[in-house]
C-alpha positions in Angstrom: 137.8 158.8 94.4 137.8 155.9 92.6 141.3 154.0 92.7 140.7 152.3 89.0 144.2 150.7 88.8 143.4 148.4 91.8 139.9 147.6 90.1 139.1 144.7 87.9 138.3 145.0 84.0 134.4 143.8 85.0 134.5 146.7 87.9 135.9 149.6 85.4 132.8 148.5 82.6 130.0 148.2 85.6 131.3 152.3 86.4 130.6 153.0 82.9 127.1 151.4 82.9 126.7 152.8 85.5 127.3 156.1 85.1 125.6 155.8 81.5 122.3 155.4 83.5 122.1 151.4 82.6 121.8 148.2 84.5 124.5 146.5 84.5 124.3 143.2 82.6 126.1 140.2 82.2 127.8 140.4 78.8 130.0 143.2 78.2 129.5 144.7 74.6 132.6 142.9 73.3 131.5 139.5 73.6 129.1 140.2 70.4 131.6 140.3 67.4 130.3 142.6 64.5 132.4 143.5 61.5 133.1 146.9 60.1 132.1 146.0 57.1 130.6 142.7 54.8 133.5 143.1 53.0 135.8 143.2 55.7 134.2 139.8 57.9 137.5 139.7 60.1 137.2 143.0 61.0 135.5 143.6 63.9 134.0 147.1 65.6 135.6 147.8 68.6 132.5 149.4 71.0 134.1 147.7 73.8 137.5 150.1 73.9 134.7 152.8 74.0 133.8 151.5 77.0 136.5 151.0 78.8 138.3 153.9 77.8 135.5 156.3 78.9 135.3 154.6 82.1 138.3 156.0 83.0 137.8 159.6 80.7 135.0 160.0 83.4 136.9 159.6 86.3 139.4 162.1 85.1 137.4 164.7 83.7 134.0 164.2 86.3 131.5 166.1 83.7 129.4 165.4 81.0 130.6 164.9 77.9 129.7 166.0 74.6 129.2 163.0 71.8 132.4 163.7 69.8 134.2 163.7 73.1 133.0 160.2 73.8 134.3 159.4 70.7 137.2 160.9 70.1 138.2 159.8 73.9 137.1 156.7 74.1 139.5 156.0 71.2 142.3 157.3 72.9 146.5 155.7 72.9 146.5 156.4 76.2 143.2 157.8 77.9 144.6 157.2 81.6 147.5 159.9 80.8 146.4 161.3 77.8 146.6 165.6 78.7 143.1 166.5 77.6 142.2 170.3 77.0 139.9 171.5 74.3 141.7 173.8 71.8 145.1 173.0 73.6 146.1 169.5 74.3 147.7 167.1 71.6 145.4 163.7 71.0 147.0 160.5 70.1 144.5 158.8 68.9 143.8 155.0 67.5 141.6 155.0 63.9 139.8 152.1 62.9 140.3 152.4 59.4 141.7 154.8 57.0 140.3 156.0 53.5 142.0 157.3 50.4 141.0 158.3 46.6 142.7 158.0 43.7 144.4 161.2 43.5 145.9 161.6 47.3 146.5 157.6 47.6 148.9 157.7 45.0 151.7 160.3 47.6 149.9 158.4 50.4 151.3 154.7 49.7 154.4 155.8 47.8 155.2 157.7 51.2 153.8 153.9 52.7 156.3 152.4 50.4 159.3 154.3 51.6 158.3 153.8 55.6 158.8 149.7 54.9 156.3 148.2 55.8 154.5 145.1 54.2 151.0 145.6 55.2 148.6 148.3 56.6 147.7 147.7 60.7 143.7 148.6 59.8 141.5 148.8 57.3 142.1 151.1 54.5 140.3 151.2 51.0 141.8 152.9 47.8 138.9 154.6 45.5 139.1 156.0 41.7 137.1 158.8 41.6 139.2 161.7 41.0 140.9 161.3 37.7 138.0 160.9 35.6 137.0 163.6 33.1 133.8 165.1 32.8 133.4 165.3 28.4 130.6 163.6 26.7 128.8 161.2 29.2 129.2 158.3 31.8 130.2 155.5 30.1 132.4 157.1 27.2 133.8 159.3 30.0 135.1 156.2 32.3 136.3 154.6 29.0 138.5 157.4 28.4 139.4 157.4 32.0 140.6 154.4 32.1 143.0 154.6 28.9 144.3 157.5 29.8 145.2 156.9 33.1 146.1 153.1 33.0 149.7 153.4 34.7 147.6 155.0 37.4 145.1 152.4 37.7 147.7 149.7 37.4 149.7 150.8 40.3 147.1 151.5 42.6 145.8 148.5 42.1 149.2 146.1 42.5 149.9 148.5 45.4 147.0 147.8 47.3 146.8 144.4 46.2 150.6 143.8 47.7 150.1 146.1 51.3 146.2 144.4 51.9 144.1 147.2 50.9 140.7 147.3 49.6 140.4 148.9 46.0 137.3 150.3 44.4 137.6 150.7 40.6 137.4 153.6 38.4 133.0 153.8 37.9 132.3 152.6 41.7 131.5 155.9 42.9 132.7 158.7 45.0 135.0 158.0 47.6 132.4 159.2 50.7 129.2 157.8 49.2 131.4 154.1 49.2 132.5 154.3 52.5 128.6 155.9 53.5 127.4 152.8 51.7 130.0 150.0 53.1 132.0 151.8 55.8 130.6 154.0 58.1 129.3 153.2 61.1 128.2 155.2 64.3 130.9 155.4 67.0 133.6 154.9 64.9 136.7 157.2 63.9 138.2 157.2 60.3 140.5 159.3 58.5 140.7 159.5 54.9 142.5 161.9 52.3 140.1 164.0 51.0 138.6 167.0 53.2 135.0 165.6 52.5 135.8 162.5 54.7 133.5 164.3 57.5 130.1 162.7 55.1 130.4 159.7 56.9 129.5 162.4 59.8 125.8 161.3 58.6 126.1 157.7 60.1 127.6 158.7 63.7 131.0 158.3 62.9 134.0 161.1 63.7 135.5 161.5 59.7 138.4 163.5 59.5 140.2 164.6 56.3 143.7 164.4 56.5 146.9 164.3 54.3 148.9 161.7 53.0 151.0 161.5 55.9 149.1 160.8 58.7 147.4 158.1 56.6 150.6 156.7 56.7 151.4 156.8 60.2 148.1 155.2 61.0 148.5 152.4 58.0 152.3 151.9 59.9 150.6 151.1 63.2 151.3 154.8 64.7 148.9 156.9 66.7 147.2 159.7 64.9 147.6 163.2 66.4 144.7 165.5 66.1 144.9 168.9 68.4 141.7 168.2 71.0 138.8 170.3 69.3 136.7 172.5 70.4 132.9 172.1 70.5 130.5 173.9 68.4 126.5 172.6 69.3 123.9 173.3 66.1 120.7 172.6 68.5 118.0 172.0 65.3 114.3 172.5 66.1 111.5 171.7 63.8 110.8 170.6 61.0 112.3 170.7 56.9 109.0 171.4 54.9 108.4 172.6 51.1 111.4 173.5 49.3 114.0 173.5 52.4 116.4 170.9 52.2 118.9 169.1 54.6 121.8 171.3 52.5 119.9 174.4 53.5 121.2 173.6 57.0 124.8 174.0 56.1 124.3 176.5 53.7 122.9 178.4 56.5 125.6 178.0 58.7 128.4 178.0 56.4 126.7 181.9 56.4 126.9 182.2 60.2 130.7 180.5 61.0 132.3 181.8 57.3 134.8 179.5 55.8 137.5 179.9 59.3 134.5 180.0 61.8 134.9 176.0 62.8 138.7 175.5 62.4 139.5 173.9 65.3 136.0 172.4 66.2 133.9 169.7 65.7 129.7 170.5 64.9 127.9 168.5 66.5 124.2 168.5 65.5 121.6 168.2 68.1 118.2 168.7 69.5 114.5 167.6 67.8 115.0 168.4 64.5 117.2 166.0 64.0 114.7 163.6 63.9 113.3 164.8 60.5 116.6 164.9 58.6 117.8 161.5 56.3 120.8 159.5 57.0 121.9 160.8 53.3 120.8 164.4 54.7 123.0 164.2 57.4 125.9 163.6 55.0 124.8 166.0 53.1 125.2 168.5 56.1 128.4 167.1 57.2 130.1 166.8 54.4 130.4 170.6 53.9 130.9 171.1 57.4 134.5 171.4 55.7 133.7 174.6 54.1 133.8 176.6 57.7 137.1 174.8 58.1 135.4 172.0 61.3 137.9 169.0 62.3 134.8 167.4 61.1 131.2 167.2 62.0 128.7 164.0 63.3 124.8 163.5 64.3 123.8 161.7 67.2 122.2 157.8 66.4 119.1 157.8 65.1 116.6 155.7 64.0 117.0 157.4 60.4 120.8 156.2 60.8 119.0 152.4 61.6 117.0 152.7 58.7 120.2 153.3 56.3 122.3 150.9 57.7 119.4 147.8 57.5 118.8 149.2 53.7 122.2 148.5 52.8 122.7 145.3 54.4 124.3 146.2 57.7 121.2 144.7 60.2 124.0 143.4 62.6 125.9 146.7 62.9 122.3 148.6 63.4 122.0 146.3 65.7 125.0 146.5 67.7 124.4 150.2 68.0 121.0 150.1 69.6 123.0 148.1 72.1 125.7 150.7 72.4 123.5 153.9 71.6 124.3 155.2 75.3 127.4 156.3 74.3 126.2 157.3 70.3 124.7 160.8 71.8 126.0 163.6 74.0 125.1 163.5 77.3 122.8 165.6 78.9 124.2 169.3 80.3 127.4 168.4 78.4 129.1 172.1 77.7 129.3 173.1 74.2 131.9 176.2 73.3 129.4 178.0 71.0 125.9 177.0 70.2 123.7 177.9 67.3 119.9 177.5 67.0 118.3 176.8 64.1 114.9 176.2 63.6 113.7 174.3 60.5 110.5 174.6 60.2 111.4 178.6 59.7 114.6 177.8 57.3 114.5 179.0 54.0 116.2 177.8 50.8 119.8 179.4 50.1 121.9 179.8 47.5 125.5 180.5 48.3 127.9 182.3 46.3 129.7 183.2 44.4 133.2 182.6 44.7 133.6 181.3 48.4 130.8 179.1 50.3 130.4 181.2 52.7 128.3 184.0 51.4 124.4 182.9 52.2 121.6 184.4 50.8 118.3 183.4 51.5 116.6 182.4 48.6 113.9 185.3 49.1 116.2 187.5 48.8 118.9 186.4 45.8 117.1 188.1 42.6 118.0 191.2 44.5 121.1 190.4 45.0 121.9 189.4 41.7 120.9 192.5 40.3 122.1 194.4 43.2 126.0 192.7 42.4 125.8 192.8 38.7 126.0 188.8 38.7 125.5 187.5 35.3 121.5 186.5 35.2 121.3 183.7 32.6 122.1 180.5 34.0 124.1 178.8 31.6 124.3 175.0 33.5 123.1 173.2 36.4 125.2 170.2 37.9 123.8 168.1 40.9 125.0 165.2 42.1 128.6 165.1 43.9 129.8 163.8 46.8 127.8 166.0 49.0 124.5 165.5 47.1 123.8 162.4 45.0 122.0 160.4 47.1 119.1 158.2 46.1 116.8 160.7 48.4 118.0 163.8 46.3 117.7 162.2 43.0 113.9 161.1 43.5 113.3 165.1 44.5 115.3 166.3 41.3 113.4 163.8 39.4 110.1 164.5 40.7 110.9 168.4 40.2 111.8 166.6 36.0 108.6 165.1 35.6 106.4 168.2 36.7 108.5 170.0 34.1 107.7 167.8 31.4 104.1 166.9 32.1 103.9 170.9 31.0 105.8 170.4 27.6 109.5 171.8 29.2 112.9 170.8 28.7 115.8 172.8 30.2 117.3 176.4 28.9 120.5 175.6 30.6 122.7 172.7 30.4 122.0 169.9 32.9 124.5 167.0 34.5 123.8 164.7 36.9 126.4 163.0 39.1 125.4 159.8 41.0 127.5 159.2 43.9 128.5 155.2 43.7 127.4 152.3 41.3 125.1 151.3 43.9 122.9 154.9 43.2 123.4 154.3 39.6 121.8 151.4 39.1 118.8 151.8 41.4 117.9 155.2 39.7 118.2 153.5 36.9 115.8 150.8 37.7 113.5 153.7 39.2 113.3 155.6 36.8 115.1 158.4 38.1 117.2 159.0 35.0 115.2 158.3 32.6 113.1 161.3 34.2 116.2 163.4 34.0 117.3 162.7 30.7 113.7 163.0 29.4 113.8 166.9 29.9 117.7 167.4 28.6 120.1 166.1 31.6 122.9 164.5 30.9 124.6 161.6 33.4 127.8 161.5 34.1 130.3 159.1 35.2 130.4 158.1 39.0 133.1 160.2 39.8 133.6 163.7 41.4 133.8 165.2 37.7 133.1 168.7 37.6 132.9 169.2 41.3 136.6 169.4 41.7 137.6 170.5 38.1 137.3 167.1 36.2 135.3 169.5 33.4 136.0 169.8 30.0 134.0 172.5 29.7 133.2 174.0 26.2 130.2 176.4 26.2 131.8 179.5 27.1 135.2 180.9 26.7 137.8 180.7 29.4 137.6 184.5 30.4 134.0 184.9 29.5 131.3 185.9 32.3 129.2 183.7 33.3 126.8 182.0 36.0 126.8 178.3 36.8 124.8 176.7 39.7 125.4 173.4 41.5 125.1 171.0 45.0 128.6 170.5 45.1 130.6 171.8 48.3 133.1 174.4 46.9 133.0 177.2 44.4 136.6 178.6 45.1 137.1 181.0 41.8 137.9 178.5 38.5 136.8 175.9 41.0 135.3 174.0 38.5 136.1 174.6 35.3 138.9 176.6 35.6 137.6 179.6 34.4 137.8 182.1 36.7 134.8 184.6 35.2 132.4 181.7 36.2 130.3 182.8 38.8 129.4 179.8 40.8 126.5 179.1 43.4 126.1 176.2 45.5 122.6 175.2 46.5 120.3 172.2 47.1 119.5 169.7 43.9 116.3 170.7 44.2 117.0 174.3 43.2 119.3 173.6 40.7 117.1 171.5 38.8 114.4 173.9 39.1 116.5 176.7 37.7 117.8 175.1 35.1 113.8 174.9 33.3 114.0 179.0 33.5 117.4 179.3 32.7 117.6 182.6 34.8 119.7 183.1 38.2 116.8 185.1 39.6 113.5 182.4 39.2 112.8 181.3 42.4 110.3 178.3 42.0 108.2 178.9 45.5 106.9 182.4 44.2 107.9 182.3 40.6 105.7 180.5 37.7 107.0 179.0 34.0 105.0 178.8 31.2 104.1 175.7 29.5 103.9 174.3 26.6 100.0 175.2 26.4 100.6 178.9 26.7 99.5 178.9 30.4 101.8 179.7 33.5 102.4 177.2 36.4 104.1 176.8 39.5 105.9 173.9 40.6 104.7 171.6 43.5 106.7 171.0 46.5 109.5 168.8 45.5 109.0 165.1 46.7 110.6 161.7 46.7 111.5 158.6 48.8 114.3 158.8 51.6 115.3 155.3 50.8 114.6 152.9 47.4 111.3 151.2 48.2 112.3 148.1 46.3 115.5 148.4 48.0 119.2 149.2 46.0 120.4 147.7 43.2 124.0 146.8 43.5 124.5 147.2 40.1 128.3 146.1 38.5 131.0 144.6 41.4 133.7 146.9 41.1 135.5 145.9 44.6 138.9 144.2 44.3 139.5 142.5 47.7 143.5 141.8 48.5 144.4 138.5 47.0 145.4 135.5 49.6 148.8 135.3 48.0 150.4 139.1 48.7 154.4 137.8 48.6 153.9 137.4 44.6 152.6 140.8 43.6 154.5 143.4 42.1 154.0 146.9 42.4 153.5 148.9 39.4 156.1 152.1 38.6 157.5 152.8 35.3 161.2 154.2 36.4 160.5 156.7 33.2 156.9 157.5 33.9 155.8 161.5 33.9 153.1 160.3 36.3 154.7 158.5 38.6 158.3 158.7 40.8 159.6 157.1 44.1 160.2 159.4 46.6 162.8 160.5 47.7 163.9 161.8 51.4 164.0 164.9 52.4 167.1 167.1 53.8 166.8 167.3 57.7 167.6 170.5 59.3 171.3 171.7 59.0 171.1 173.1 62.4 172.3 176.3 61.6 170.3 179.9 62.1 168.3 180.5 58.6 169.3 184.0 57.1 169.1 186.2 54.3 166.2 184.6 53.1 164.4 185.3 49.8 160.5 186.3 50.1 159.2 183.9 47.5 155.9 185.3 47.1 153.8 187.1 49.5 150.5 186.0 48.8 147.2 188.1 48.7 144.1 187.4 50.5 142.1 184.2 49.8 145.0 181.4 49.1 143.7 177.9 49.0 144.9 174.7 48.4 143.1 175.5 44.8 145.8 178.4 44.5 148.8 176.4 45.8 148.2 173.3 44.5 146.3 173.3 41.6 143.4 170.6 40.7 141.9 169.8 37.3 144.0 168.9 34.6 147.1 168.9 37.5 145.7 165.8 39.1 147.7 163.2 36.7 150.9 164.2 38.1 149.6 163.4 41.7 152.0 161.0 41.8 154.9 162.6 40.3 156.1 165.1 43.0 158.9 166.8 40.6 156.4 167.4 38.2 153.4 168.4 39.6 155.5 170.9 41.7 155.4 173.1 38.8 151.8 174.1 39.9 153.6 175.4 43.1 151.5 178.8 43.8 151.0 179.4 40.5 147.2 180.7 41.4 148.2 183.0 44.6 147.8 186.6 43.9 151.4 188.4 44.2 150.9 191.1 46.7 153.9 193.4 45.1 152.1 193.4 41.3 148.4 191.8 42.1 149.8 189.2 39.7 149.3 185.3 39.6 152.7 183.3 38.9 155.1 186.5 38.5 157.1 186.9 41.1 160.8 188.9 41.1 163.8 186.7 42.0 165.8 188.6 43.7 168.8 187.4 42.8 168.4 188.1 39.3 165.9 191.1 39.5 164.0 189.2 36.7 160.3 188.7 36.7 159.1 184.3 36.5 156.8 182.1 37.3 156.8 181.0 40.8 157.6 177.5 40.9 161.1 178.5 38.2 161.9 181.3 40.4 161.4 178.4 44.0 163.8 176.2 41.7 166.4 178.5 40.8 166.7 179.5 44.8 166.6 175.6 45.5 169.6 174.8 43.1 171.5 177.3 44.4 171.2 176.4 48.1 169.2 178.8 48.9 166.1 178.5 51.1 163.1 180.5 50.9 159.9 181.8 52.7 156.2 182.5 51.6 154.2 185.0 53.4 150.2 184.5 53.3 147.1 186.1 54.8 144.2 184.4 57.1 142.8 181.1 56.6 145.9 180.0 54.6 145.7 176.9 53.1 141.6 176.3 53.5 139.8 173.7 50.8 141.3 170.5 50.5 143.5 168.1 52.2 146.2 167.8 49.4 149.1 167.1 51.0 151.0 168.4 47.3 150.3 171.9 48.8 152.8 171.1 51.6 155.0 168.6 49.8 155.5 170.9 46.9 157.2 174.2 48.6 159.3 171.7 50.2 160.4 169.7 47.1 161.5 173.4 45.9 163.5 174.5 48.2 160.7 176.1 51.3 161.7 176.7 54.5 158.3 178.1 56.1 155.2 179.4 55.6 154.6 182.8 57.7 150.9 183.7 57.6 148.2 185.6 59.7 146.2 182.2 60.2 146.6 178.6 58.8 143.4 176.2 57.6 143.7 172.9 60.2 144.5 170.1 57.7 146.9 172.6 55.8 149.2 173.5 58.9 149.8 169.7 59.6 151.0 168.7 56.3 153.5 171.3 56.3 154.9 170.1 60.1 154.6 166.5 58.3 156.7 167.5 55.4 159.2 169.1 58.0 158.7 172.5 56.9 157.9 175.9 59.5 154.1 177.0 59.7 154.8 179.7 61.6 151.4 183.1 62.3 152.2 186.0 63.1 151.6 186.8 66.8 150.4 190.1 65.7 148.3 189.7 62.5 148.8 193.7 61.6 152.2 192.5 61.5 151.7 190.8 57.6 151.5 194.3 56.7 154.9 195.2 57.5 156.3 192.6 55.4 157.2 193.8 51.8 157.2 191.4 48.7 161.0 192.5 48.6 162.6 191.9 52.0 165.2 188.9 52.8 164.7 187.8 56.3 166.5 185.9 59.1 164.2 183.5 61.5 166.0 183.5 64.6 165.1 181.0 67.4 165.2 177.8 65.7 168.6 176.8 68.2 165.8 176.6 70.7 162.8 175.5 69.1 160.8 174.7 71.9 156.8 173.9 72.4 155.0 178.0 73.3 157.8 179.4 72.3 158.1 182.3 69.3 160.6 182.9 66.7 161.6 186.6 65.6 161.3 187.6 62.1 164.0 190.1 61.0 162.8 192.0 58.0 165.6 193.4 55.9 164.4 195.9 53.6 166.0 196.5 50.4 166.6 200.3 51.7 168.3 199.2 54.3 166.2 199.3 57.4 165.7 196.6 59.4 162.4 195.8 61.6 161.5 192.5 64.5 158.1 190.7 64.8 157.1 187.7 66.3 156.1 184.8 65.5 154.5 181.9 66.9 154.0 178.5 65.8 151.7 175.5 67.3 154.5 172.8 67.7 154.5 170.0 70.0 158.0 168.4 70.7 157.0 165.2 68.4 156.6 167.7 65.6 160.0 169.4 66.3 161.3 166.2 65.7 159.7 166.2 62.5 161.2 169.4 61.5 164.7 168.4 62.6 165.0 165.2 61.0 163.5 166.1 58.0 160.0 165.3 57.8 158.0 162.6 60.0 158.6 160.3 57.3 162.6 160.5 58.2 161.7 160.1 61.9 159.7 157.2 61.3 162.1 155.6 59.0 165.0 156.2 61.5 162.9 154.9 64.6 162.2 151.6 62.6 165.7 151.4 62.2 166.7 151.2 65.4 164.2 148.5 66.2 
């Protein structure tokens, strides 16, 4: 064997070369310094701890290994004694930048604010994109947007002003198209706080979604603990042709894993196909890789990823990755944990739908099942755009799909918005022509901001109650979703379809075998939709919304309104009082799907982001009451009365009284809002019991020092009535593998024992005992 600790630091990188196939040559990769990002010149990409980190990751391990494994390891704490098993081990891992948006990055640095620290050990950019309402149009939207949430603004941008952030404005575009745009780059590993962070996926970079909390730790200089994933291989074949598009891929697999089928996993796409996919497509693909629950999801480097990265300025960094492009791919025999094949050139269109992303119909087959499901037929609006699909690429195929409409005499049936995904997009459509084409036939552009996508809808054609169909590229179509109705059928599909559609303002026209008829009285069919991958006269910047930290940080003051209903310091949490929890209160034992949607409700809910005590009274208030099939009404049983679920948490809370929630599979799945986590605790929480937790979900709720405990038996949920008290014994000797019983105490007086198991590591005990891992990383700075 190799003895690496009596080898030189030229030795361990000529190994690596080595067994990369290479020659070795004089200059390691770190004697070239690239930047991250133009906007970040001091900032440099760090290939070379790559390097050296796999050098010794291949002396341990002694196989190949997979792309996200050379990744993922080769930015390792510790990679010499780091335990490394997929689907077991604990990673502590070193990010090299971290990513919020507006409505997350307000808990994120107030929970920053409380660990005391005075700047952010890497990179990390603030973006508005979340809090802006979707109503008449971009500009008078944004306008709005900004009055209304000013205190917002302000303190987001003092805050990241004072800790050295970067902070994108209100109109600069969707969090994941800025950091596709300025950020990204292959090799690298960011975190951000939003569960669409995997788009940077697109330009070879491991993205993960997170909460608020680990954001923190990795802005204080801490490691970031991720469990060691699992590998799931897409191996793509041929070749995307007529009305298939790069979402189609994802569409068709969110079919094939369902929305829990990659928890735990990283997708890696490989194999030819690849070849004939877009940077943007790619994105597109791995952004809603976090509808089947994946730690994230990442394409090999690519020439198509070369392209993107010289369009928007970043020659050097393409550069530097040709250079480096040994360890940007998976190498070969490297063992994947599942592998699915898919083979473009036979891929159909799909529309998926309604109600969860996971249900994929082939586009062959959806007028049958609309009519077989009783799905409401007219197709009362079509939104593209989005973070997952607003890319120059896919508004030159919308538009082209606009002008064929038109040159026949058309203009929609249904209502039609359009989403571009930064500033940047914006203004070169613009220039292009692009929306002018759109608008021409009845569209309507909206503000660069996630709008409708994640509720941001002030939606007015139909009643709230009313049935009704809707069709969009966004990601997610959880029921009320978007715009908050929970009658609204929603379908997710490619822009391309959508705009198509929204010309026969029918659910079941399907524009490869269906015709329209003109203006002229005669029936046509659309072509193929077309339009360039990349803007030919390159992109238009349009307006600079970027506010880079100022040189003078001491002098800034951060700013919170002490009497603000939007924003509130935090305060810490109780740590553990040691004692045996018992004679707890079931607060609600939710039914079926439960998402963060459910838990921690979105659309008009987002401006108290940053007021924890109010926004708390969203607490469950969408989770379906297994005792009464009831949202928000739940018995207290202390006063046998019938409330709302966040009053009844409260009234348990104020009385010293802790409390459990019971939940199904997949618990938590959707977004990374750390609120869902940091609201049960506010109110009183001790754990959250469930057959199966979503990833990002279960690590808030360690974070926020609360119990994510699964049954060991999933049957067992069904045993559990709505009103039993229960006693968690075992916490005296919490321990890593080792269960807790659950003693159900029904109200007739019978008792019954389950287990339970739970996924903590002894830092996260810590977590639990002192409170939160805020409190432990409060206390441990301290003592230093």
């Amino acid at each position: 064997m190799f003895n690496l600790a009596g080898k030189t630091t030229t030795a361990w990188r000529s190994l690596q070369r080595l067994a990369a196939g290479m020659a070795t040559v004089a200059e390691p990769i770190g004697a070239t310094k690239v930047p991250m990002s133009l906007l970040e010149p001091k900032a440099y990409i760090n290939y070379q701890r790559i390097e050296d980190n796999l050098v010794i990751i291949r002396d341990r391990l002694k196989r190949p290994l997979t792309l996200s494994e050379k990744i993922l390891y080769g930015h390792l704490d510790d990679p010499a004694n780091q335990d490394i098993v997929r689907g077991t081990s604990y990673l502590k891992l070193r990010p090299d930048r971290v990513a919020c948006q507006d409505a997350t990055a307000q808990m994120a640095i107030l929970q920053f604010m409380s660990a005391g620290m005075d700047t952010a050990a890497v990179p990390t950019t603030v973006h508005c994109d979340h809090l802006i309402e979707a109503q008449i149009g971009g500009a008078k939207d944004l306008e709005r947007a900004k009055n209304i949430n000013k205190e917002v603004y302000d303190f987001l941008a003092t805050a990241t002003a004072k800790y050295g952030l970067g902070f994108w404005k209100p109109g600069s575009g969707i969090i994941h198209q800025i950091i596709l745009e300025n950020y990204a780059f292959p090799g690298g590993l960011m975190i951000g706080t939003d569960s669409h962070t995997p788009n940077a996926g697109g330009l070879g970079m491991i993205a993960c979604g997170v909460g608020g909390a680990d954001a923190v730790d990795v802005m204080a200089g801490l490691p970031w603990e991720l469990k060691c994933p699992k590998v799931i291989g897409v191996n793509l074949t041929g070749k995307l042709n007529g009305w298939t598009a790069p979402k189609d891929v994802i569409l068709k697999v969110a079919g094939i894993l369902t929305v829990k089928g990659g928890t735990g996993a990283i997708v890696e796409y490989t194999g030819p196909g690849v070849e004939s996919l877009s940077c943007t497509g790619m994105a597109t693909i791995c952004n809603m890789g976090a509808e089947i629950g994946a730690t994230t999801s990442l394409f090999p480097f690519n020439h198509r990823m070369t392209d993107y990265l010289k369009a928007t300025k970043r020659d050097s960094i393409a550069e530097y990755a040709k250079r480096f492009q040994h360890n940007l791919k998976a190498d070969e025999g490297a063992d994947y944990d599942q592998v699915i094949d898919i083979n473009l050139s036979e891929l159909e269109p799909h529309i998926n739908g309604p109600f969860t992303p996971d249900l994929a119909t082939p586009l062959s087959k959806f007028k049958e099942a609309v009519e077989q499901n009783n799905w409401p037929t007219e197709l009362k609006v079509g939104l593209i755009g989005s973070c997952t699909n607003s890319s120059y690429e896919d508004m030159s195929r919308a538009a082209s799909i606009a002008r064929e409409a038109h040159e026949h005499g058309l203009s929609t049936k249904s209502k039609f918005t359009i989403t571009p995904g930064s500033e940047q997009v914006r203004a070169t459509i613009a220039r292009d022509g692009q929306i002018a084409a759109l608008e021409e036939v009845g569209g309507l552009v909206l503000a660069n901001a996630c709008g409708p996508c994640i509720g941001q809808w002030d939606r007015r054609d139909v009643k709230k109650g009313e049935s009704n169909s809707i069709i969009t590229s966004y990601n997610r179509n959880f029921t009320g979703r978007n715009d908050a109705n929970p009658a609204t059928h929603a379908f997710v599909a490619s822009p391309d379809l959508v705009t198509a559609m929204v010309f026969a303002g029918d659910l079941r026209f399907n524009p490869v075998t269906d015709t329209l008829i003109g203006a002229d009285g005669k029936p046509f069919k659309f072509s193929d939709p077309s339009g360039n991958e990349l803007p030919p006269r390159g992109y238009d910047p349009g307006e600079n919304t970027f506010q880079a930290p100022p040189a003078d940080r001491a002098s800034v003051q951060v700013a919170v309104d002490p009497k603000s209903d939007r924003l509130q310091l935090l305060k810490p949490f109780q740590p553990w009082d040691g004692k045996t929890p018992t004679d707890l209160p079931i607060l609600i034992k939710a039914q079926g799907k439960c998402t963060t949607d459910h838990i921690s409700a979105g659309g008009p809910w987002l401006k108290y982001r940053g007021h924890l005590e109010n926004i708390s009274q969203n607490c469950l208030i969408g989770a379906i009451n297994a005792e009464n099939g009831e949202a928000n009404k739940v018995k207290n049983q202390i006063t046998g009365e019938y409330a709302g679920v966040p009053a009844t948490a409260a009234y348990y809370r104020d009385r010293g009284i802790k409390w459990v929630v019971v939940g199904d599979h997949n618990y938590g799945e959707g977004s990374s809002r750390e609120h869902a986590a940091l609201e049960p605790r506010f109110l009183g929480g001790l754990a959250i019991i469930t057959r199966s937790f979503a990833r990002i979900h279960e690590t808030n709720l360690k974070k926020q020092g609360m119990l994510a405990l699964t049954f060991v038996n999933p049957d067992d949920y069904d045993k559990v009535r709505p009103t039993d008290k229960v006693d968690v014994l075992g916490l005296e000797s919490f321990a890593p593998g080792k269960n807790f019983t659950l003693v159900l105490k029904h109200d007739d007086g019978s008792k019954e024992e389950i287990a339970l198991a739970h996924s903590f590591n002894e830092g996260q005990i810590e977590w639990f005992k002192a409170g939160s891992a805020l409190n432990l990383m409060a206390k441990n700075a301290q003592k230093q």
